[in-house]
C-alpha positions in Angstrom: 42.7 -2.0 -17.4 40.9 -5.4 -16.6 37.5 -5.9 -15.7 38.4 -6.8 -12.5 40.6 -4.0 -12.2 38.0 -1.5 -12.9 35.7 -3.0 -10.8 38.5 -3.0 -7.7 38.7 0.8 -8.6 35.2 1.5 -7.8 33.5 3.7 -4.9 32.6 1.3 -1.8 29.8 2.5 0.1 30.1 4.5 3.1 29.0 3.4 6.6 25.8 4.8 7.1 25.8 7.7 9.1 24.2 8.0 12.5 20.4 8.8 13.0 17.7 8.7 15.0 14.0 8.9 14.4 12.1 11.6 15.8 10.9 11.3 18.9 6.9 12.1 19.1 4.6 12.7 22.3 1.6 11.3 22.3 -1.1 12.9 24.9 -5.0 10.9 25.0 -8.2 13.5 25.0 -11.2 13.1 27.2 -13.1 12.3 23.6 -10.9 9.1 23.3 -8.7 11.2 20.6 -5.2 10.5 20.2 -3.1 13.6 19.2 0.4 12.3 18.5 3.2 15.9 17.9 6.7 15.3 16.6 9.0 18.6 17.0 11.2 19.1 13.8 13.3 22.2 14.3 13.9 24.5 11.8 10.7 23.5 9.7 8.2 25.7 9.2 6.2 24.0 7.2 3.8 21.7 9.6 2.1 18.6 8.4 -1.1 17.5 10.5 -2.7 14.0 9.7 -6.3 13.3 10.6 -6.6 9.3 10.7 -9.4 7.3 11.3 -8.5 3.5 11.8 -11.0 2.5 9.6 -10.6 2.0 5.7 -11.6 -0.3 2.6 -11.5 -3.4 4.1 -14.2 -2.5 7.0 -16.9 -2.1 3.9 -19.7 -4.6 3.1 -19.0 -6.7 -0.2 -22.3 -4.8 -1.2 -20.5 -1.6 -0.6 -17.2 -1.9 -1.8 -15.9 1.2 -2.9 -18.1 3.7 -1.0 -14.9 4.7 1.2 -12.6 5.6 -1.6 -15.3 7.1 -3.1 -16.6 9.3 0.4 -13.1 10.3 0.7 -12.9 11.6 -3.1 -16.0 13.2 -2.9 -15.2 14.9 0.6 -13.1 18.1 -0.8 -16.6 19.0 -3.6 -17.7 21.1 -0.5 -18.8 21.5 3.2 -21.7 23.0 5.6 -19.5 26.7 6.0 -17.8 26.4 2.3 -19.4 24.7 -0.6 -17.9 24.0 -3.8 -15.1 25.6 -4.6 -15.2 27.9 -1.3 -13.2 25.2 0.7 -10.2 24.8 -1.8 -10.1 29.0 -1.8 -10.4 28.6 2.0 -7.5 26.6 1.6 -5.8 28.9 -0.5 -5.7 31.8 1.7 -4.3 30.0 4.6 -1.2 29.1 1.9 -2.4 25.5 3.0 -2.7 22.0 0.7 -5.8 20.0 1.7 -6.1 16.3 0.9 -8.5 13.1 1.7 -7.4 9.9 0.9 -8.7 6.4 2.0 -6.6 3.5 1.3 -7.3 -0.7 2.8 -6.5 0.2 6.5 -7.3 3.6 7.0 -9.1 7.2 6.0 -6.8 10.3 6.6 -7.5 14.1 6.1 -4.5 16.2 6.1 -3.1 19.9 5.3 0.6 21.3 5.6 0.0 25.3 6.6 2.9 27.5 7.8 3.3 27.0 11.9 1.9 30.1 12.5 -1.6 29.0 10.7 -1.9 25.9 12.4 -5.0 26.6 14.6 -6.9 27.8 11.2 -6.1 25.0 9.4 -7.0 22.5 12.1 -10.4 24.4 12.3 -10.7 23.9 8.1 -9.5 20.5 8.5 -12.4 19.9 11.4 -15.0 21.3 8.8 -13.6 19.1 6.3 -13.6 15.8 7.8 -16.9 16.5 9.9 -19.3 18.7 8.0 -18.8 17.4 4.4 -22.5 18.0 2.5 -21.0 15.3 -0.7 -22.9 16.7 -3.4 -25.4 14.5 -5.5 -24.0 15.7 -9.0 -19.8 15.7 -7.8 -20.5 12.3 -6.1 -22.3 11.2 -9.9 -19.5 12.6 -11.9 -16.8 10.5 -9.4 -18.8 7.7 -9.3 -18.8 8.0 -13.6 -15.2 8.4 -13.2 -14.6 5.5 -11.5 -16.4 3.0 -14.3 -14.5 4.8 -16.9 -11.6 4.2 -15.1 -12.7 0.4 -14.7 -13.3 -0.3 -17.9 -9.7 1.3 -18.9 -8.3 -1.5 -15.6 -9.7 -4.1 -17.8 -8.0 -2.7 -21.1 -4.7 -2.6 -19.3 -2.7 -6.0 -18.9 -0.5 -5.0 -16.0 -4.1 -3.4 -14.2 -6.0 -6.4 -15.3 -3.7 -8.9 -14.0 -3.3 -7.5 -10.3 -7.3 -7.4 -10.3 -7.4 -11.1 -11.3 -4.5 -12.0 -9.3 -6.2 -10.9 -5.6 -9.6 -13.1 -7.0 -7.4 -16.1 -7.3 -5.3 -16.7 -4.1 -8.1 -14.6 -1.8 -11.7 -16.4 -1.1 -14.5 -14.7 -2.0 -15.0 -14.1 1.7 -12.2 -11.8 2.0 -12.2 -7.7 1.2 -8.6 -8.1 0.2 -10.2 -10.4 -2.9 -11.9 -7.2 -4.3 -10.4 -3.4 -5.6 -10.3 -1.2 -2.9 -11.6 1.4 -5.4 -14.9 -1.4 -5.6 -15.9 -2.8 -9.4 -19.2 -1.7 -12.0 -21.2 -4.2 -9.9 -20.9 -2.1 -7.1 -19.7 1.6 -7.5 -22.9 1.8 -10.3 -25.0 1.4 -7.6 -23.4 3.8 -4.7 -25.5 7.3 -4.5 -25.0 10.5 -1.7 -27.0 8.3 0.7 -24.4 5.3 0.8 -21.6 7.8 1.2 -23.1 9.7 4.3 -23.6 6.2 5.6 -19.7 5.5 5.0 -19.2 9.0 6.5 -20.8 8.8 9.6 -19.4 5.4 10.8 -16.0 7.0 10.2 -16.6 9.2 12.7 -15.3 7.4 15.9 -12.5 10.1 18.3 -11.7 6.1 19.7 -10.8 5.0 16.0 -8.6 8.4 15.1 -5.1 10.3 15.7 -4.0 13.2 15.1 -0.4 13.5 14.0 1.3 17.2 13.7 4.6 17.3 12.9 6.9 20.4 11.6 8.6 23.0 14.3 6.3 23.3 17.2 8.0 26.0 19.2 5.6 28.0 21.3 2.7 25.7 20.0 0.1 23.8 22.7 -1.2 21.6 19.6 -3.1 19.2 22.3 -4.9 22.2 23.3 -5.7 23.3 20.1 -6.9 19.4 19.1 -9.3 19.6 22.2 -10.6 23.1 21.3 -11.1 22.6 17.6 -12.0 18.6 17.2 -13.9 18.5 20.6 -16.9 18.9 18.1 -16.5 15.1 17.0 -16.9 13.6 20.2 -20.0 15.6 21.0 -21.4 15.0 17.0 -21.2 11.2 18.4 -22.2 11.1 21.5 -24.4 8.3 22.4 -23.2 6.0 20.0 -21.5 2.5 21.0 -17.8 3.1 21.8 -15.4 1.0 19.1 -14.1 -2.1 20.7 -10.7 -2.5 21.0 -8.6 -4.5 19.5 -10.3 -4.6 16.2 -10.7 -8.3 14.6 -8.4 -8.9 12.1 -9.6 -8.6 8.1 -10.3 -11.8 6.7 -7.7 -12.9 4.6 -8.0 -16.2 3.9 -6.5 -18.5 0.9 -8.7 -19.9 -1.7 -5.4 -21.8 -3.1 -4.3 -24.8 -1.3 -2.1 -26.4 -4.3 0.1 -25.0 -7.4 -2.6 -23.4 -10.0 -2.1 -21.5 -13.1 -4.7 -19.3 -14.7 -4.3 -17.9 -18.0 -6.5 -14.9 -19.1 -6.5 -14.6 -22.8 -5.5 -11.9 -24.7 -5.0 -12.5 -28.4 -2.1 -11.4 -30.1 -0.6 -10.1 -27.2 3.4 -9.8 -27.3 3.8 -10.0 -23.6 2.8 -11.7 -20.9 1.7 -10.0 -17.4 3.0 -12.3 -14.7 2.5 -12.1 -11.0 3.4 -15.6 -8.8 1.9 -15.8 -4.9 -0.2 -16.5 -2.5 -1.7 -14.9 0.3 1.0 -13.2 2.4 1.5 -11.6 5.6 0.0 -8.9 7.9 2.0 -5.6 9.3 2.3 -7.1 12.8 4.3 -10.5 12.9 7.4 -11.0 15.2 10.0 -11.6 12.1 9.2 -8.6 10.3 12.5 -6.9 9.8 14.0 -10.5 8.6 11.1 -10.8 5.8 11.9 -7.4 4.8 15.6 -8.8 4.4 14.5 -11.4 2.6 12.0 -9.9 0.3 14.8 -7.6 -0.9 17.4 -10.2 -1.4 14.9 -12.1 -3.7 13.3 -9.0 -5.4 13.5 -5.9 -3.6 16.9 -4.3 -4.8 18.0 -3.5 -8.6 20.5 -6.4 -7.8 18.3 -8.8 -6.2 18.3 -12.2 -7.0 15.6 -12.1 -9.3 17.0 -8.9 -11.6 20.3 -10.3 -12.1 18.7 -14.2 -13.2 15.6 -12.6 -15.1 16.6 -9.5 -16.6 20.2 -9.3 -16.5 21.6 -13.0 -17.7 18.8 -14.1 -19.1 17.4 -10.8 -20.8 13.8 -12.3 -20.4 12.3 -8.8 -18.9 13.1 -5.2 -18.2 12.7 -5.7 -14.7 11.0 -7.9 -12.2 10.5 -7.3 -7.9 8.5 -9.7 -5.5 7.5 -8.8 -2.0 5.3 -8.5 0.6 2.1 -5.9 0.8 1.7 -5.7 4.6 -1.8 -4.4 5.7 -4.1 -4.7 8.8 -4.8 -7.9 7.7 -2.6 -10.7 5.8 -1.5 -8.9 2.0 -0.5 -10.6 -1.1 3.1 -11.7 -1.6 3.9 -12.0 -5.2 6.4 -11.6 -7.5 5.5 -9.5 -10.5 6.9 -8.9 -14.1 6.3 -8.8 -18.1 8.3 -10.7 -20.1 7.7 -11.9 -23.8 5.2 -13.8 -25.3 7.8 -16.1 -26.5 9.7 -16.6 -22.9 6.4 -16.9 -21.0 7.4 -20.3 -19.2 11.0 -19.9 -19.3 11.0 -17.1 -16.8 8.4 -18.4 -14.7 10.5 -21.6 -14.3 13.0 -19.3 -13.8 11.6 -17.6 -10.9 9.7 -20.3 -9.4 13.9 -21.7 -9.0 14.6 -18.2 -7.4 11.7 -19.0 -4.7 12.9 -22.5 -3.8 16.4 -21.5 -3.5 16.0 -18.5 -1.1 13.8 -21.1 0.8 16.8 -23.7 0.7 20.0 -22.6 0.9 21.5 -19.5 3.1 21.9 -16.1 1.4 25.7 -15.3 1.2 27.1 -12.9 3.6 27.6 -10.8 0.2 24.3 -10.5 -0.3 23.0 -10.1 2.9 25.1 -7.0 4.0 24.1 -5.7 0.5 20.7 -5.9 1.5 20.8 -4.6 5.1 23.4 -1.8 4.1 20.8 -0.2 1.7 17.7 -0.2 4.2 20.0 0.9 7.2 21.3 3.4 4.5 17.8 5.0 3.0 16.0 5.2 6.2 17.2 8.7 7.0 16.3 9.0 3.2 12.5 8.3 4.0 12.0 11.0 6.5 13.6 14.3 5.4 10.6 16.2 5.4 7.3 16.6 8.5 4.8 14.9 6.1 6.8 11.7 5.6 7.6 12.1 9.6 3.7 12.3 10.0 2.9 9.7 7.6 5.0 6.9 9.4 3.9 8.1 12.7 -0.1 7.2 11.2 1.1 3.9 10.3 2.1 2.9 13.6 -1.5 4.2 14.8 -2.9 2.7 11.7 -1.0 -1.4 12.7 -0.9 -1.0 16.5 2.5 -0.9 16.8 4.7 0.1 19.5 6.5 3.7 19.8 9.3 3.0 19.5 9.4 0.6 16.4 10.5 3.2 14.0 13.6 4.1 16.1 14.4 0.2 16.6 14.3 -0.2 12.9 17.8 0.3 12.0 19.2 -2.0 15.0 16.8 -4.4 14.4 17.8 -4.9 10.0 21.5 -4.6 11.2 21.0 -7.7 13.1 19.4 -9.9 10.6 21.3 -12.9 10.1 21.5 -15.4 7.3 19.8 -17.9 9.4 17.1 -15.4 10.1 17.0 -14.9 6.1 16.6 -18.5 5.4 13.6 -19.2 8.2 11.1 -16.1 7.1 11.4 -17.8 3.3 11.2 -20.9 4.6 8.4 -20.2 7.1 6.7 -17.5 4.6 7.0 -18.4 1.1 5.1 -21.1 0.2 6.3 -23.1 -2.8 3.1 -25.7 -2.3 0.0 -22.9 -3.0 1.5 -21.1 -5.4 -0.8 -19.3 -7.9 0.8 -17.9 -11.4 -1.8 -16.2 -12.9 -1.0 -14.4 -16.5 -2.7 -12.4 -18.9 -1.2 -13.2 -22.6 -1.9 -14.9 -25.5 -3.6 -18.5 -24.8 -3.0 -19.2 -28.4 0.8 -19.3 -28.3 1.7 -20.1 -24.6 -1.0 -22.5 -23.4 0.2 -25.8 -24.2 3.7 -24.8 -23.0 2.1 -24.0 -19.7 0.2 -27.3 -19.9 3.5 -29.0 -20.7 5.5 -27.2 -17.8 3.4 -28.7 -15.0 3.8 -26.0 -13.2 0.3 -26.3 -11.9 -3.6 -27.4 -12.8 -4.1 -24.9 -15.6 -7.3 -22.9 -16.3 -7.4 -20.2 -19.6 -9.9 -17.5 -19.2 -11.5 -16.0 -22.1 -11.5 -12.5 -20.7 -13.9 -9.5 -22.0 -11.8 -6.8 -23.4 -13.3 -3.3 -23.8 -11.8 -1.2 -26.8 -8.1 -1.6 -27.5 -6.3 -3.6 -25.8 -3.4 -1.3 -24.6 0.1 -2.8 -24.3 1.7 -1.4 -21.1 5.5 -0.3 -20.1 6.7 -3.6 -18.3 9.2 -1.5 -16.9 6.2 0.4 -15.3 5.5 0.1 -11.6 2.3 -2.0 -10.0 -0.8 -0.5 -9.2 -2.0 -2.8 -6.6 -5.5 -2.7 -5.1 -7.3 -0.2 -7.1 
């Protein structure tokens, strides 16, 4: 057989079967508490989210890193169960207990069996408002945290998304730091910065509660208002939060093509990320970026794969995209690639960006594209957690109800021309910023010679080893 005739002899896909996201109630306490239930029949198992609307990006630059770090040092013990008490407490419910704080938001959350629910909201209450953060567990997280840093620093792919937010973010903006904080300022957070952190969170007009799993014969407002009616009174008398909340500031500090270099010597890679400041979650054209972001570098066949990895063998794999927050995110696109084809694939790439700006996707591509985010979305939400989860990011962006339930309408209608104005419109060819960590030695006058933009090499401070990473590894962004 041909080629072509064993490529005619392949599977198609499928159309993408019929679905339809959960619908959730939502039901306002007299604390200012929303409590947000989604029914999944047949599923025991019930997930119940405690978000606060209030994360990383609502520190001080002083105190960057204290909300991370609260919500790690959270689970070392409360008031009714110190130490280890609260994760046995846990155990005998047959529950998992978690606290997590990312850029947008702090959540607390268990799964328990249905039947448990009212006991695990009541441990899940003690966890989130009677936390004692013990001086030596918050010393050994904080120690944890600079060892960690000076290991970021080690790693090229680690180091280069740090030095990547510093570039196209002014100094002004919490998105220009690690949400985890640096040694300038996690050295210096003690018990006292944390309880600080702690008790700002504690706003019933900032949270949600989000239970999912199979709520038969369960009054789950009730049991919010008995159990978490505590936090309204452990505030009362404090200012209300205003509502909206302003924006993060997210601000560019590029307003022209740059290139900064950070050097590592005798390095046979080169990190690469290419971008600016993006986008926030809430813009009117978000299902058409999302389109376009996976046509350029989204999808195993994007645009970018097939040039950069699969004709031109220059990387093992390479994505771009948006990272939509509260406020404005980075867009970049990010890779590794050889010392020796440093410049060729950023010219490379920087041809992918143009062209998606300049010329309309093909009708190929584009059903491609919308086929496999119509097709995964069931995918995404198989069990209560991930039903919960998206639920919190609705909460967590002020978005409507119904905009997970519009989703798979609204990518099916995403036409080329709608393609071609979100690149146009978003990515923005004249404030680009490539930033690389690699060897100055052998790729800086190639660089220079590419124009690609007013280059700057930075003789970075390596710690140890310098560790060469995976470039087939995923991004760890905002640490």
């Amino acid at each position: 057989m041909t080629l072509e005739e064993i490529l005619a002899a392949r599977p198609t896909p499928g159309q993408p079967r019929a679905y339809s996201f959960p619908k959730f109630e939502r039901t306002v306490l007299p604390s200012g508490l929303q409590v947000l239930t989604v029914h999944v029949p047949g599923r025991p198992l019930v997930s119940a989210n405690l978000i606060f609307r209030i994360g990383a990006v609502d520190e001080t630059a002083d105190l960057a890193g204290a909300t991370v770090l609260m919500a790690r040092a959270m689970t070392e013990g409360t008031e009714r169960y110190p130490g280890l008490a609260l994760i046995e407490a846990a155990e005998r419910l047959g529950s998992t207990l978690h606290a997590d704080a990312s850029w947008d938001a702090f959540a607390a959350s268990v799964e328990v069996a249905a039947s448990r629910l009212r006991a695990a909201l009541e441990l899940l209450d003690e966890l989130v408002e009677r936390p004692t953060f013990p001086a030596e567990e918050v010393a050994r997280l904080r120690d944890e945290r600079l060892n960690d840093l000076l290991q970021m620093r080690a790693e090229p792919r680690r180091r280069v998304e740090q030095a990547f937010s510093q570039t196209i973010f002014t100094a002004e903006s919490p998105y220009s730091r690690l949400a985890g904080g640096d040694e300038s300022t996690v050295g210096r957070l003690t018990r006292d910065e944390l309880v600080g952190i702690h008790r700002a969170l504690l706003s019933p007009e900032r949270a949600a509660l989000v239970v999912g799993g199979d709520l038969t014969g369960l009054d789950v407002p009730r049991m919010a208002e008995e159990v978490l009616g505590s936090l309204a009174r452990r505030v009362s008398g404090r200012p209300a939060a205003t509502l909206p909340w302003p924006a993060p500031v997210a601000d560019s500090a590029v307003d022209r093509p740059i290139v900064r270099l950070y050097h590592r010597p005798g390095s046979v890679q080169s990190e690469v990320r290419i971008g600016h400041v993006g986008l926030p979650r809430r813009i009117p054209d978000f299902h058409a970026v999302q389109v376009m972001a996976a046509i350029l570098g989204g999808l195993f066949n994007s645009r970018l794969q097939l040039n950069l990895r699969e004709e031109k063998g220059y990387t093992y794999g390479v994505g771009a995209g948006f990272d939509m927050r509260r406020g404005a995110g980075p867009f970049g696109v990010r890779t590794a690639v050889q010392t020796a084809v440093t410049v060729p694939a950023i010219s490379e790439a920087l041809k992918e960006l143009h062209r998606i700006r300049d010329t309309l996707v093909t009708e190929a591509e584009l059903a491609v594209a919308r086929d496999y985010m119509v097709g995964v979305f069931p995918l995404r939400f198989e069990t209560p957690g991930a039903v919960v989860g998206a639920i919190g990011g609705l909460f967590v962006n002020g978005l409507p109800d119904d905009e997970l339930a519009r989703y798979r309408g609204l990518v099916e209608a995403v036409t080329a021309q709608d393609v071609q104005k979100a690149a146009h419109e978003h990515i923005r060819t004249d404030r680009l910023a490539i930033v690389l960590v690699g060897d100055a030695d052998v790729v800086a006058k190639d660089l220079e010679a590419a124009g690609f933009g007013e280059l700057e090499v930075i003789r970075d401070e390596v710690p140890g080893e310098i560790e060469q990473v995976d470039p087939s590894e995923g991004d760890e962004e905002g640490e």
